[in-house]
Every structure is written in structure tokens, then in C-alpha cells.
C-alpha positions in Angstrom: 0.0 0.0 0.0 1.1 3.6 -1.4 1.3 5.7 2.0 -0.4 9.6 0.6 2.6 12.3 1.1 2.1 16.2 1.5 4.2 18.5 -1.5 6.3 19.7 1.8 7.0 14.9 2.6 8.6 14.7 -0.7 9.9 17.2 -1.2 11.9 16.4 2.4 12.1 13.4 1.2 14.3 14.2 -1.6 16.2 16.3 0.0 17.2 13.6 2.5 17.6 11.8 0.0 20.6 13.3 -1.6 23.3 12.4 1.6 23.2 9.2 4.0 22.5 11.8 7.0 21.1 15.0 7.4 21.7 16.5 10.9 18.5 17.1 12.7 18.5 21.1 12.7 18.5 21.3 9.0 15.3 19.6 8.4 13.1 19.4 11.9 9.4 20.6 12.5 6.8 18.9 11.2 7.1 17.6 8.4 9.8 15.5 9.8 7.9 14.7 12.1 5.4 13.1 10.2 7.6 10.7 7.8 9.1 9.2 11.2 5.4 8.6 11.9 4.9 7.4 8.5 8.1 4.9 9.1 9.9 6.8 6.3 12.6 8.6 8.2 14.3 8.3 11.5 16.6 10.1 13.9 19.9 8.3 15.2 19.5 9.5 18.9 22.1 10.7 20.9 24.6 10.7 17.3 25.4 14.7 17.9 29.3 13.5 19.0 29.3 10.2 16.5 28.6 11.8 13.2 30.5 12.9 10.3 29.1 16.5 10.2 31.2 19.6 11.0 29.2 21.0 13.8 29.3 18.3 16.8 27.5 18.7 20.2 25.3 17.0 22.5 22.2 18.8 21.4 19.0 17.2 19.7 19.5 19.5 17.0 23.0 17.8 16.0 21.7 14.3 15.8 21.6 12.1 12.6 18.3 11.6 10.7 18.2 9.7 7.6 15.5 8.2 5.6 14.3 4.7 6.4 14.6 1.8 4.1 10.8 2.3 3.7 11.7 6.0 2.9 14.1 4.8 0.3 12.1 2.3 -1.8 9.8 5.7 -1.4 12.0 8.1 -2.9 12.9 5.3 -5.6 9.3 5.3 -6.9 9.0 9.0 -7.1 11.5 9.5 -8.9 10.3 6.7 -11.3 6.4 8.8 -11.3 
């Protein structure tokens, strides 16, 4: 089953789509929020040390979130559409 995406999903979608990880304060709010809902993205937890971004810390903002497999196989078919 196809899960419906907003304009503002795919559009994060492809966007997270062009690097493995995105760090956390580039992309959250809601939309975010809704893919991990949706099972499309996630957020490596406590990754603001253990990443290979520039900017480090131990904030929420500096942690890893990537798209899911799910999110993957996703991006995949809109590209195709």
C-alpha cells in the first residue's frame, strides 16, 4: 500500500535523499515529524558526537536523521512517477 505524502514529505524526502544523514536542525518541524510517523525517516539518537558533520554537540538539533529503508524504496518510486 502507497502511504499519501504532503508537497512539503517529498519534497523532504528528496532532500534527505541526496546524503546518508542530514543532521537534525537542518530539516526538523513537522514535516519531519510526520515521515518518522509514517516509518519513512528516522533520527539516530544521541549521534550529535558520533557523526560525520562539521558541527558536533550533544544537542538534539546535531543528531543524525536519515530516511528509512521504507523512505528509500519511497524516494525510488517517485523519482520513477
Amino acid at each position: 500500500m502507497d502511504i499519501a505524502l504532503t508537497d512539503a514529505e517529498r519534497m523532504l524526502m528528496l532532500w534527505l535523499a541526496k546524503e546518508e544523514e542530514s543532521q537534525y536542525g537542518e530539516c526538523y518541524g513537522d514535516t519531519l515529524d510526520s515521515l518518522i510517523e509514517k516509518g519513512l525517516a528516522q533520527v539516530r539518537e544521541n549521534s550529535g558526537l558520533d557523526n560525520s558533520f562539521i558541527a558536533k554537540g550533544q544537542d538534539r538539533m546535531y543528531w543524525a536523521v536519515s530516511l528509512t529503508d521504507r523512505g528509500r524504496e519511497r524516494v525510488r518510486n517517485i523519482n520513477e512517477a
